[in-house]
Structure formats: C-alpha cells, structure tokens
C-alpha positions in Angstrom: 1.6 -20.3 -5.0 1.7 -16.4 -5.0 5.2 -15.0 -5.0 5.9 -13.4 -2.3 6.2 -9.3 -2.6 8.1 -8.7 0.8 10.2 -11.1 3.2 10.3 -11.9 7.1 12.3 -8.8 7.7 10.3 -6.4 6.0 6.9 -7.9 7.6 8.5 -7.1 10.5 8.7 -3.1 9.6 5.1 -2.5 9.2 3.9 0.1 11.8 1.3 -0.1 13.5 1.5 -3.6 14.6 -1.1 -5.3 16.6 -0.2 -8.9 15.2 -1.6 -11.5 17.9 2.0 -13.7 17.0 5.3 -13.0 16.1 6.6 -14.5 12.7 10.0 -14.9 14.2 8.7 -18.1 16.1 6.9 -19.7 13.2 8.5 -22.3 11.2 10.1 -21.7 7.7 7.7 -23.7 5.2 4.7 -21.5 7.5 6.3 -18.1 7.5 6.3 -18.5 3.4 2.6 -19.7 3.5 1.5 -16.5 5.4 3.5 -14.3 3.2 2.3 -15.8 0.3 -1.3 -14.9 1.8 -0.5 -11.9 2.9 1.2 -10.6 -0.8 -1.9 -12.5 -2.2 -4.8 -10.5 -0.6 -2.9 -7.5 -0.8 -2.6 -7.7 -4.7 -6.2 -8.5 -4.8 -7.1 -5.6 -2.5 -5.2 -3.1 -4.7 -7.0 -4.6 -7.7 -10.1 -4.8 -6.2 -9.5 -0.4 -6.0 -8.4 -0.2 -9.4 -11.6 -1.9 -10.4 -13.8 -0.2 -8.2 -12.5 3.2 -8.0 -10.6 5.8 -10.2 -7.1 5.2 -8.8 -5.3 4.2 -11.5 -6.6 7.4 -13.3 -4.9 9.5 -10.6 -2.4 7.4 -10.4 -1.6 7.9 -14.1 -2.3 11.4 -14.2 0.8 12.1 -11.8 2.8 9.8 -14.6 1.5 11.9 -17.1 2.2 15.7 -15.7 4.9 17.5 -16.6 6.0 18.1 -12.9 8.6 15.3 -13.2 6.8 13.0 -10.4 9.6 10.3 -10.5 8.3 7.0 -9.2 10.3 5.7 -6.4 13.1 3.0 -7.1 12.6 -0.8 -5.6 15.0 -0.4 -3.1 14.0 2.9 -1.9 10.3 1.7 -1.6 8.8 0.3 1.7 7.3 -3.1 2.4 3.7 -1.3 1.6 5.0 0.5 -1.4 6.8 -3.2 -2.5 3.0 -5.0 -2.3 1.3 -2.6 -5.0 4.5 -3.3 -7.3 3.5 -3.3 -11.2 0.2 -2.2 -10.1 0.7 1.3 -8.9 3.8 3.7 -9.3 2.7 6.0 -6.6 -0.7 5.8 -4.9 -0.7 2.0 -2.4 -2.3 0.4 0.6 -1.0 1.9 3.7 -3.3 -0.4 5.8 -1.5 -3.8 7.9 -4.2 -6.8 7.0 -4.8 -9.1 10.0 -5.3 -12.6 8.1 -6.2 -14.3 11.5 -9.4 -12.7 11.7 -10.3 -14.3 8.5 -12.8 -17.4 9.5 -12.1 -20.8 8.0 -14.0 -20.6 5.3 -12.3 -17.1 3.9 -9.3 -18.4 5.0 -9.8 -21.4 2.4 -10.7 -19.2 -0.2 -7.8 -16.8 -0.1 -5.5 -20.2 0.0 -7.3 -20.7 -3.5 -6.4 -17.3 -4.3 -3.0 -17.6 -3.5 -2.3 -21.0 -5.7 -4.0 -19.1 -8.6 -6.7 -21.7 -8.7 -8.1 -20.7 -12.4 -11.7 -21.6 -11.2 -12.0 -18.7 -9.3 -13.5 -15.9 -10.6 -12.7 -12.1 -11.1 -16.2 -11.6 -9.8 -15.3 -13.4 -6.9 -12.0 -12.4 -5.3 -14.0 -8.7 -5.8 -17.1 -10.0 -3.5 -14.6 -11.7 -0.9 -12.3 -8.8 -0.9 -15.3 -6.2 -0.6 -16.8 -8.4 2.1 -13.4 -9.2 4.2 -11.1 -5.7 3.4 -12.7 -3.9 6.8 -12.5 -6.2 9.5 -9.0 -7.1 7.9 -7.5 -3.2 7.8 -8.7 -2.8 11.6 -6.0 -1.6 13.9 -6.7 -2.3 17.5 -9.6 -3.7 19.3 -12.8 -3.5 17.0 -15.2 -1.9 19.3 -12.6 0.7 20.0 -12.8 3.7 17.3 -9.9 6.1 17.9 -7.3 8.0 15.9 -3.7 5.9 15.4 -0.5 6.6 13.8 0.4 5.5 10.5 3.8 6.9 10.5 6.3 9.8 12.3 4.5 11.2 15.2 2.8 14.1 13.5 -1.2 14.9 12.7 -0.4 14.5 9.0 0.3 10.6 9.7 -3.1 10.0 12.3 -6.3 8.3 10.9 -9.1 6.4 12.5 -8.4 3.1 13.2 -11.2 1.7 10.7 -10.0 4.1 8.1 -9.1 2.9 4.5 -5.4 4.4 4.5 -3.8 5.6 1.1 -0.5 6.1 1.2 1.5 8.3 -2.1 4.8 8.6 -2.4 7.2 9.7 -5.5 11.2 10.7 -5.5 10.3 14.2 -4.1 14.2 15.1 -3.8 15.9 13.9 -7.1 17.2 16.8 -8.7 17.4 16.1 -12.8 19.9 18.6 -13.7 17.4 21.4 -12.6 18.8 24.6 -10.9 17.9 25.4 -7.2 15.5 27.8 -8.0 14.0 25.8 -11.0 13.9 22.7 -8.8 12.1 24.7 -5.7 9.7 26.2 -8.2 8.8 22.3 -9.7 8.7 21.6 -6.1 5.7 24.1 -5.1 3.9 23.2 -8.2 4.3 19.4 -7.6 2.7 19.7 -3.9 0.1 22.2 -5.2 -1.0 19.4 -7.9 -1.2 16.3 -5.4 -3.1 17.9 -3.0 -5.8 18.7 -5.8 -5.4 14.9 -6.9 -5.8 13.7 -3.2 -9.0 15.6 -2.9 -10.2 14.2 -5.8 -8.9 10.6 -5.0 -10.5 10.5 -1.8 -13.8 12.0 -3.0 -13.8 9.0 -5.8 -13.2 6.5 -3.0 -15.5 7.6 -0.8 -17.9 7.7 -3.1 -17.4 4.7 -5.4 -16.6 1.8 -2.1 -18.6 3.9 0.7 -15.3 3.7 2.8 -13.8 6.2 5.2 -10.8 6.9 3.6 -7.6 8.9 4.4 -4.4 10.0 1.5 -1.0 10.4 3.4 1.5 11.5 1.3 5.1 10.3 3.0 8.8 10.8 2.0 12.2 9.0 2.4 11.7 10.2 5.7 8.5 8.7 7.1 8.9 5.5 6.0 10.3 2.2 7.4 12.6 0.5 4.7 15.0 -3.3 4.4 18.5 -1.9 4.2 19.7 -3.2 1.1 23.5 -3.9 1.0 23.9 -5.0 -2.2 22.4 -3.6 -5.5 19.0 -5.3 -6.5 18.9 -6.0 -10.1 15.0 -4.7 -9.7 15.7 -0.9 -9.4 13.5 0.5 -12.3 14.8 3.3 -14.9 13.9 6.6 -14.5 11.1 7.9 -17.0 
C-alpha cells in the first residue's frame, strides 16, 4: 500500500473543498485506504507532468540559479506542497482530486496503483491518469465554468474551475547572512526570474497536455499548514 504523504488533519486543510463526505465520520482502517488513494494518484499525477511536460526542467533551473531559491522545509510545506515530496522542490499540484467521481472500474485500477501491483505499466498509469486528471481536478458542479479561489481572497489566487492549477513556492524570506539592501536586491531579481519561468512553464504545459493551466506562486502567507509542535526529523538541509 502507498504511504501515505499527508494525514486526516491536513486533508482537512485543502481549500477549496467541495468533498460530497466528511473524512471525520469514516472509519480508521477507510480514512487510511482513501489517503493512501489519494497520495497515490497524486504521485502519479505529478509524474505523469514530469513525463509529459518540461516541469522538472523549470523546476531544476530555479535549483540551479544563483538567486538562492531555497526550497521550503517539510514542516513549513502545505498538504499540496507535502504530496509532490522528492519529486518536486518547488513547482506542485495545487488542484484537490475528487476520487468519488472515479467509476468502478478506475477506481479498481488506482487500488492497483496504490498496492504497487508490479503488473501495471508505466504506459498505463500515464493513459489512466491522462484520461481521469480533468474530471478529478474539477471544483464545483461540472456544467458550471466559473472563476474560484485557490487561496487568500485576491485575483492573483482565482482560476477557472477546470483549470490545471500549479502552485510554486520557495523560502522567499530566509535571509542567508545577506544585508538588507543585498537581500532586497536578490529579492527583485528572484521575482523578475520566476515570472519569466512561469511564462515559460505554462506555455510548455499548455502546449505539451492541451490543458488550461494557471502558475500561482504563494508564500508562508497564502497557504494552509499542520501546526507542528514538535520537531520532524524530515526537515531537509538547506542547499
């Protein structure tokens, strides 16, 4: 069975939220089955846009700069952030999936895909994630298109409700024994380079999965995190 990436009281923190049940009246041994669905098709969605699109090339090119783009820490990361772990250090799936709109037959196959049955194929998780991910990432009633929030209540966090929704996030306010004025000047030239690398990245997406795609970039202060009150032995170094 998958390991699960987040737990009941992280689910709970995604926003938007049109969830037909709440997993606070499911049963234990059940609430573990969904979330190891849930981590499961979200793994396989991520890998399914590292495959298909450049991603990881962006992705790697913010690792690469000299602009000191500090990936976020474990702890500090939201539930999102948490199910692209060792896949992505700053680009993720900002979309919620709805499993329950899977049909009995997907829903069987993603149970395969979540017990690592070794019969399944690369080529196949691709084609079932390629034919399920839009349905899946809708918010709202289907035959409803309309802008929704993804975050604060501010146009930089609104997208279509069928939208594929990218979120990027990196330790924007970490300081590195820089100086004020060195540290605002990094600053500008950090923003200046992700929004380049967001045009690009939702160019490439667009073009490579023909999928209406937005890039919202958040901070410590758009995002919905656990409150950790002990240290995780997870945090990752700085680079």
């Amino acid at each position: 069975m998958t390991k699960i990436a987040i737990d009941e009281e992280e689910y709970k923190l995604r926003f938007p939220n049109f969830d037909k049940f709440d997993i606070t009246e499911i049963d234990k041994d059940v609430k573990f089955y969904y979330l190891s669905l849930y981590t499961s098709y979200m793994k396989s969605f991520t890998e399914y846009l590292i495959k298909n699109t450049n991603i990881k090339k962006y992705d790697d090119e913010l690792l690469s700069s000299n602009l000191k783009f500090y990936p976020v820490l474990y702890n500090n990361k939201d539930v999102y952030q948490k199910l692209n772990q060792n896949l992505l250090k700053y680009f993720y799936i900002r979309n919620n999936i709805y499993i329950t709109r899977l049909s009995k037959e997907e829903l069987k196959f993603l149970e395969k895909m979540s017990l690592n049955d070794r019969n399944l194929t690369e080529e196949e998780i691709n084609s079932f994630i390629e034919k399920t991910y839009r349905k899946l990432i809708f918010e709202g009633n289907i035959d409803d298109i309309c802008y929704i929030n993804y975050g604060p209540e501010s146009p930089n966090f609104f997208a279509p409700n069928n939208a594929l929704v990218i979120g990027v996030r990196y330790d924007e306010y970490i300081n590195n024994k820089m100086s004020n004025d060195e540290w605002n000047i990094n600053h500008d030239k950090q923003r200046e380079y992700l929004n380049d690398v967001i045009s690009r990245l939702r160019e490439d997406i667009n073009s490579n999965v023909k999928a209406d795609v937005y890039v919202i970039y958040y901070d410590e202060f758009s995002i919905k995190k656990k409150i950790n009150k002990e240290n995780s032995n997870n945090d990752e170094k700085i680079l």
